[in-house]
C-alpha positions as CSV (number, residue, x, y, z in Angstrom):
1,X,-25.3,-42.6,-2.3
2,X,-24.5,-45.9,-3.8
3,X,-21.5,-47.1,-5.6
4,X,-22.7,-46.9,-8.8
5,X,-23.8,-43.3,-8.3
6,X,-20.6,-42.5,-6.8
7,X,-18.3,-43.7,-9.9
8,X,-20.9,-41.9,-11.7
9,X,-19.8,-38.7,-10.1
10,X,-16.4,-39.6,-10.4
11,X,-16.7,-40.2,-14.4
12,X,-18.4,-37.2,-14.3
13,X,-15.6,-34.8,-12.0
14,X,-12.4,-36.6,-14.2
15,X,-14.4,-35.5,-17.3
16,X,-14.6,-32.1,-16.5
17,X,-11.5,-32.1,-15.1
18,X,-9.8,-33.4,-19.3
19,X,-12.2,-30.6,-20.2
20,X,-11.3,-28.1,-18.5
21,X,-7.3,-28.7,-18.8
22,X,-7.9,-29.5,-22.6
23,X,-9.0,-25.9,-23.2
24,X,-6.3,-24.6,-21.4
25,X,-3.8,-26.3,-23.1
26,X,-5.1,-25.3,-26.5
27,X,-3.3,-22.0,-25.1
28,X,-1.1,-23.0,-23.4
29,X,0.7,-26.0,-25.2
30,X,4.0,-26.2,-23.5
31,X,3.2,-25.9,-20.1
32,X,4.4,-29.3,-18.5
33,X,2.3,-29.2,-15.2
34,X,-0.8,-29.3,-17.2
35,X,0.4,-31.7,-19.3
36,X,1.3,-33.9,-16.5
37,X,-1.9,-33.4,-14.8
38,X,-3.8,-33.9,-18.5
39,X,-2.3,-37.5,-18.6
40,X,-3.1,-38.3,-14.8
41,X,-6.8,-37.3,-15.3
42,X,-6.6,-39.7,-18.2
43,X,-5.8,-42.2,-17.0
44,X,-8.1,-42.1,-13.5
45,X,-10.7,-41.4,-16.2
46,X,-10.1,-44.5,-17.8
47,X,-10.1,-46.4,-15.1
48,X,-13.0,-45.3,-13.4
49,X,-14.8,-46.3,-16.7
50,X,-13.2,-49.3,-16.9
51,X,-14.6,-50.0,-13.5
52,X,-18.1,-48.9,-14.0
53,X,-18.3,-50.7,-17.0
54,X,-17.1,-53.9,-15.0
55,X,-19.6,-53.7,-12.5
56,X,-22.8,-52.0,-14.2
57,X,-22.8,-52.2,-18.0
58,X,-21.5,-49.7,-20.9
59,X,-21.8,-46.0,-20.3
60,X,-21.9,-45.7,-24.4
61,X,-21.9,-47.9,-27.0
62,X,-18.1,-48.0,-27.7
63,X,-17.9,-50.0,-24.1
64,X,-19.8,-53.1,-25.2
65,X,-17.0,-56.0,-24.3
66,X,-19.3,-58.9,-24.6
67,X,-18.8,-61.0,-27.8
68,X,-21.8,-62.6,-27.4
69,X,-24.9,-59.8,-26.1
70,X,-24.8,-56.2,-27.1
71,X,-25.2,-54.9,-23.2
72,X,-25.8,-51.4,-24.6
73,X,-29.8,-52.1,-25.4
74,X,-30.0,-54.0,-21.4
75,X,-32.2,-52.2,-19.2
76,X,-32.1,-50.1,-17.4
77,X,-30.1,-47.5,-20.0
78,X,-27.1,-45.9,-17.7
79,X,-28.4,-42.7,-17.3
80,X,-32.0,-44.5,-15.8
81,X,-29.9,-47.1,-13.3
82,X,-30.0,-45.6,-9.9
């Protein structure tokens, strides 16, 4: 597996991950651990997109940093890019 198929996964784990803890919480509001572990999935979410982005192009359309090309419509789209 290459690296851009590995942060892929990654993106993929730390988004079910916010998923799963954000149901949760809806019922459980107060409890702290989840909490705690909510904002540390956040934030390795974040970064892991912030990486992928960096090195392959935009996941979605929201990620397109360059001021000067809209990345998004570059081939190969990022669910095609293997």
């Amino acid at each position: 597996m290459n690296d851009r198929n590995m942060l892929l996964d990654r993106i993929r784990q730390y988004a079910f991950t916010l998923k799963e803890l954000n149901l949760y919480l809806d019922t459980h509001p107060n409890c702290r651990r989840a909490l705690a572990m909510f904002s540390k999935y956040k934030q390795l979410h974040s970064n892991a997109v912030n990486d992928y982005t960096n090195r392959f192009g935009p996941l979605v359309p929201e990620h397109n940093s360059n001021t000067q090309h809209w990345d998004w419509i570059d081939d190969p789209w990022p669910w095609e890019r293997s």
